[in-house]
GUDRENBA-387729 format. One record per residue (C-alpha): residue number from 1; residue in three letters; x, y, z. Coordinates in steps of 0.5 Angstrom, whole numbers, plus 500, padded with zeros to 3 digits. Each point is the difference from the previous one (the first is absolute). Layout:
<pts>
+-----+------+-----+-----+-----+
: pos : code :   X :   Y :   Z :
+-----+------+-----+-----+-----+
: NUM :  ALA :   X :   Y :   Z :
...
+-----+------+-----+-----+-----+
</pts>
This chain:
<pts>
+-----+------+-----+-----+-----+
: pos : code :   X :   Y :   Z :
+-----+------+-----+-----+-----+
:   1 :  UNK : 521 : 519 : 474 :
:   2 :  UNK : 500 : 494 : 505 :
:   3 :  UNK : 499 : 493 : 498 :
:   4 :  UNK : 497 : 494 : 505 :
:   5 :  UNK : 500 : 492 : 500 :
:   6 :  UNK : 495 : 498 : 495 :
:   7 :  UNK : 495 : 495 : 504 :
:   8 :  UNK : 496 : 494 : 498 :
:   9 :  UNK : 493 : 499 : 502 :
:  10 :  UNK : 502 : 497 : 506 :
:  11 :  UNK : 505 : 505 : 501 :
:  12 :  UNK : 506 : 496 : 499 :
:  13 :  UNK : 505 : 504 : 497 :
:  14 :  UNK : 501 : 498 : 492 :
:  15 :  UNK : 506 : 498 : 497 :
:  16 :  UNK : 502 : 499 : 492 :
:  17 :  UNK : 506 : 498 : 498 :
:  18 :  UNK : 502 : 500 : 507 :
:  19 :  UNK : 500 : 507 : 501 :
:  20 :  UNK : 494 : 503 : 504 :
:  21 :  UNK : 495 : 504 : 496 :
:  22 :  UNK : 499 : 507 : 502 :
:  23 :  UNK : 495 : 505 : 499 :
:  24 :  UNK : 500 : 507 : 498 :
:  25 :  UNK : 495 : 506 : 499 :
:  26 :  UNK : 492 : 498 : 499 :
:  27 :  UNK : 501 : 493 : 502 :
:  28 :  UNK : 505 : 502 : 506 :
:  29 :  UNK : 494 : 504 : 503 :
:  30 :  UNK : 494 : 494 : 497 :
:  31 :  UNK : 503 : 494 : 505 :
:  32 :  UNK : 502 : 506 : 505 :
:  33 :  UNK : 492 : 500 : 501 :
:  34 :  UNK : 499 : 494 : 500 :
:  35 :  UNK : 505 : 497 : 504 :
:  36 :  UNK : 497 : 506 : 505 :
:  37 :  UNK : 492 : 498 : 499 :
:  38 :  UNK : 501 : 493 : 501 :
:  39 :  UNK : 503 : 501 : 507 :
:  40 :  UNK : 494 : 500 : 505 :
:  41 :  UNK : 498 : 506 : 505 :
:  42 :  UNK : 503 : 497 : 506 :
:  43 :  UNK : 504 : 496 : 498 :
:  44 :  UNK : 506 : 502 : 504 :
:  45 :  UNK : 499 : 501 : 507 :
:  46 :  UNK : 506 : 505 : 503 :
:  47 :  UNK : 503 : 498 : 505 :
:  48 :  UNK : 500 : 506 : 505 :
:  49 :  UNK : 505 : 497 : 505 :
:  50 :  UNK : 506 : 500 : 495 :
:  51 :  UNK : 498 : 508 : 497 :
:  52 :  UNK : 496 : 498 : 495 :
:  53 :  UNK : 493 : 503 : 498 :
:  54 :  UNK : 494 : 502 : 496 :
:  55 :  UNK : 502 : 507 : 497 :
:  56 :  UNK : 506 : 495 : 497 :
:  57 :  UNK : 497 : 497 : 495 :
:  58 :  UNK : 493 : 504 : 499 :
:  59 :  UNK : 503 : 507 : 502 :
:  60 :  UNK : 499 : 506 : 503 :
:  61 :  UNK : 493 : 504 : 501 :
:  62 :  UNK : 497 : 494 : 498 :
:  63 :  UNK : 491 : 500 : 501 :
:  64 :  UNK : 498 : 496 : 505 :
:  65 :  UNK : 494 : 497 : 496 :
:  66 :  UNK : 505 : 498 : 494 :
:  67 :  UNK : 505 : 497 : 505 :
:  68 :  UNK : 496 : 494 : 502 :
:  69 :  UNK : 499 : 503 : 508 :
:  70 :  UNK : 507 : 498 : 501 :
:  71 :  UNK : 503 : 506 : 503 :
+-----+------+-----+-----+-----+
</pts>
């Protein structure tokens, strides 16, 4: 079972106590999503000069009309 940080709405990590909140299981995979979902399409521009490119995050055999032309 893997676990992650629990995050507030302004996805700043949460402490109680003094000790980091985490998360597992439904939870875990709720605020991965959403976490993901507010991320905006174009977001990072790779910098292709250092061997950084599109496939890393939106990975192989993309469609083209789902990519945002950007290949």
């Amino acid at each position: 079972m893997s676990k992650d940080l629990s995050l507030n709405s302004d996805l700043d990590v949460i402490f109680e106590n003094g000790d980091v909140q985490q998360l597992t299981d439904d939870d875990e995979i709720y605020q991965r999503v959403c976490t993901t979902l507010r991320t905006r399409l174009s977001e990072f521009d790779p910098d292709t000069e250092v061997g950084l490119d599109d496939e890393n995050i939106y990975g192989k055999n993309v469609k083209k009309r789902l990519s945002g032309n950007r290949y």
